[in-house]
N, C-alpha and C positions, 0 to 999 in steps of 0.2 A: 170323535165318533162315539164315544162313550156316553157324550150329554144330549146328542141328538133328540131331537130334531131342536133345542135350544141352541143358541146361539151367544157366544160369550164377545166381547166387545170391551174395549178401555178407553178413557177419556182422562188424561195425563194435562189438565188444566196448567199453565206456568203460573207467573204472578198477576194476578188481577187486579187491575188499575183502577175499576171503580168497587173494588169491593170493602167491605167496611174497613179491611185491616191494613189497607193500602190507599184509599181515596185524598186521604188528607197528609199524605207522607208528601212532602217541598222537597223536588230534586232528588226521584228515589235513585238509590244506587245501580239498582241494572237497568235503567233505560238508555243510558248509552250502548250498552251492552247488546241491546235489541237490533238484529236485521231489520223489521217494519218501524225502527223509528218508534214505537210506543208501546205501551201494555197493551195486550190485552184486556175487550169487556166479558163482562158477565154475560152479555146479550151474543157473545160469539162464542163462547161454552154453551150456553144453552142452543146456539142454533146447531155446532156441531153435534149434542146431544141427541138433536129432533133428528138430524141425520141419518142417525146411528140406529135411532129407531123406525123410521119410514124404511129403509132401504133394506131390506131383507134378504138384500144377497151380496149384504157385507159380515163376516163371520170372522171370527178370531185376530181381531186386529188394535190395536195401538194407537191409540191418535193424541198427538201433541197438539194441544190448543196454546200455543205459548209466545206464538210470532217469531220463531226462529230461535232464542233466549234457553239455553239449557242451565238451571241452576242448578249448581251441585254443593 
């Protein structure tokens, strides 16, 4: 209520499979590890992103873009 009428939002990315630091990794270590079977794209961070931004009457929330995969 203090930031009104702003709206604060998080996007908690996991490991991104086609991303430069990950693309070329042979048999990365948590894709087993993954519920969906695979990394995560780039292309479903940014469409969560757009998300986040169209929808205006989503406010204070968390989003794991990671396909299930919690690295700790």
């Amino acid at each position: 209520m203090e930031i009104a009428p702003h709206r604060v939002n998080a996007i908690h990315p996991g490991v991104v499979g086609d991303s430069p630091r990950w693309r070329e990794v042979p048999d990365h270590p948590h894709l087993s590890r993954t519920p969906i079977g695979r990394l995560v794209t780039t292309a479903e961070v940014v469409d969560a992103t757009d998300f986040l931004l169209r929808n205006s009457g989503v406010n204070a929330q968390d989003l794991f873009v990671d396909g299930g995969l919690r690295v700790t």
